[in-house]
C-alpha positions as CSV (number, residue, x, y, z in Angstrom):
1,X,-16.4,20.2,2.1
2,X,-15.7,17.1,3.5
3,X,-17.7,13.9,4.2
4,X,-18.5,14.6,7.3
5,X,-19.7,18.4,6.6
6,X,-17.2,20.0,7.5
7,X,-15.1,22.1,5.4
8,X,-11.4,22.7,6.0
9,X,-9.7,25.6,6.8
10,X,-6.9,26.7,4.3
11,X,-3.7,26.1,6.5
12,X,-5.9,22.0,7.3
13,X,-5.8,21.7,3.5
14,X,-2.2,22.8,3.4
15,X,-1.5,20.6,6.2
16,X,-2.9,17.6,4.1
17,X,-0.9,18.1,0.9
18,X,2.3,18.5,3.7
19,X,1.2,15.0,5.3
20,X,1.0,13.3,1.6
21,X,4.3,14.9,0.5
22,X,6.5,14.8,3.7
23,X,8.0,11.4,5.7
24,X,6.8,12.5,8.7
25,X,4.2,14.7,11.2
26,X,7.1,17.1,12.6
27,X,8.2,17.8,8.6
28,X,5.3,18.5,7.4
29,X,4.5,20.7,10.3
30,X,7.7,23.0,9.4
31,X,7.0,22.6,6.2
32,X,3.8,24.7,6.6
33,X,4.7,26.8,9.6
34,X,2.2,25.2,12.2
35,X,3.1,23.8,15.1
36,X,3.4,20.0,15.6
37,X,1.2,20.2,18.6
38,X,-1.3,21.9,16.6
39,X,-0.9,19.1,12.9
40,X,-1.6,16.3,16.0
41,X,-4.6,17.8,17.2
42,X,-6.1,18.4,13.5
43,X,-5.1,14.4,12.9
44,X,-7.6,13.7,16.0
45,X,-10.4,15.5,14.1
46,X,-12.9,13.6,12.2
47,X,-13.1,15.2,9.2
48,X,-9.7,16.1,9.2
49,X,-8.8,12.3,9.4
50,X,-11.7,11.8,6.4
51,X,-10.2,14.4,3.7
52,X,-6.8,13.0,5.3
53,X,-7.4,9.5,4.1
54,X,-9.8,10.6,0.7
55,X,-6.5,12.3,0.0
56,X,-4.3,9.5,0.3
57,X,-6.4,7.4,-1.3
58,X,-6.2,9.4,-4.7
59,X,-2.6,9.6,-4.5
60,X,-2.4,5.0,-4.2
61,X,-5.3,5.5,-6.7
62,X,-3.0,7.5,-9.3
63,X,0.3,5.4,-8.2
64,X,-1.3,1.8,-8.9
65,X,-2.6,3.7,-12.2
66,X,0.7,4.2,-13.4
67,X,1.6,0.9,-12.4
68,X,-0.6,-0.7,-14.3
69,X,0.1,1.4,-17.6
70,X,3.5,0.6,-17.1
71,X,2.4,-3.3,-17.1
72,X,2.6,-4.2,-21.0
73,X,5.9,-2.5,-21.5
74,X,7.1,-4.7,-18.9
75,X,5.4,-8.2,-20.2
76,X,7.0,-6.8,-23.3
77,X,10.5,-6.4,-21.9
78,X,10.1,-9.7,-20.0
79,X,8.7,-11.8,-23.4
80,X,11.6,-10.2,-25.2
81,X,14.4,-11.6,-22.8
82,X,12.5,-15.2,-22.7
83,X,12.7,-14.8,-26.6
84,X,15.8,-13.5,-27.0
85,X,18.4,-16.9,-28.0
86,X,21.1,-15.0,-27.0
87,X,20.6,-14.0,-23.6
88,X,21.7,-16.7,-21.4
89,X,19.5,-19.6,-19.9
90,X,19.0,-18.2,-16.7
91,X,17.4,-14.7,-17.2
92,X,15.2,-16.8,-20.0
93,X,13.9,-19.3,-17.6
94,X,13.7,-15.7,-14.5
95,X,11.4,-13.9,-17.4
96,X,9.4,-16.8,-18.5
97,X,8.9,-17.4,-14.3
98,X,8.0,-13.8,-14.0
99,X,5.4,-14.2,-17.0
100,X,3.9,-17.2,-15.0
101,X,3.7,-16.0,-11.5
102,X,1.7,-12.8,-12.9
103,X,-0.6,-15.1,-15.2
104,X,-1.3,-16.8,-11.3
105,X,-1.6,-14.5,-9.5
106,X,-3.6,-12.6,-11.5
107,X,-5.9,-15.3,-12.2
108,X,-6.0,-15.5,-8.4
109,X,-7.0,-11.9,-7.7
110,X,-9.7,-12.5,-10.4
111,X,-11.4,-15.4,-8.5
112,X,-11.4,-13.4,-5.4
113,X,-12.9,-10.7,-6.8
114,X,-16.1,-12.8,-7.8
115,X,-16.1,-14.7,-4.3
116,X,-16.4,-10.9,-2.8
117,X,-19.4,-9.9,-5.4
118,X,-20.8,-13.4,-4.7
119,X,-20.4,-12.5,-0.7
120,X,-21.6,-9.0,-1.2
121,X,-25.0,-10.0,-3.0
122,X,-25.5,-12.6,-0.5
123,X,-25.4,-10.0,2.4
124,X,-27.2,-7.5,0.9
125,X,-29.9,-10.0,0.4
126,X,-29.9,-10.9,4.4
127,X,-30.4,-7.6,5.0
């Protein structure tokens, strides 16, 4: 089931993985033996468009997962070359730069994430 109530059919849920794992609507069409007529009209379909996008979701979800697990080996790579007396200047002074923009910008992403939770408590209070 979906969230609208709807439950899919078994070529729609084929369809969906086809979307997420093809560049484009005609590919993943052939790739599951439906017409492209027939993948557009499913894509106008409410809860065809909702299990669409909960499915994309997880796959960003899992992506920026990885990403971030990846992160310390690569603050690790990047303090290494700022340490390292032999590599030259220039990629020293690029990693160090690297370190600092992150440190920023994640600093950055932190104060906007209380400004939202301040905003969000403030709304659900004028409600």
């Amino acid at each position: 089931m979906n969230g609208h109530g709807q439950k899919l059919n078994r070529n729609q849920e084929k369809a969906i993985a086809a979307l997420l794992a093809n560049p484009s609507i005609p590919a993943a069409a052939k790739a599951i033996e439906v017409g492209e007529s027939t993948l557009s009209r499913w894509l106008k379909v409410s809860s065809f468009q909702a299990a669409y996008r909960s499915a994309r979701k997880q796959v960003v979800s899992l992506a920026i997962a990885k990403v971030q697990a990846a992160m310390t080996e690569a603050v690790d790579t990047l303090k290494s070359e700022m340490n390292d007396g032999e590599s030259p200047a220039s990629t020293r002074v690029a990693a160090a730069r690297t370190i600092l923009d992150l440190g920023i910008k994640s600093v950055e992403i932190e104060d906007f994430e209380e400004r939202i939770k301040i905003l969000e408590i403030m709304v659900e209070g004028k409600n």
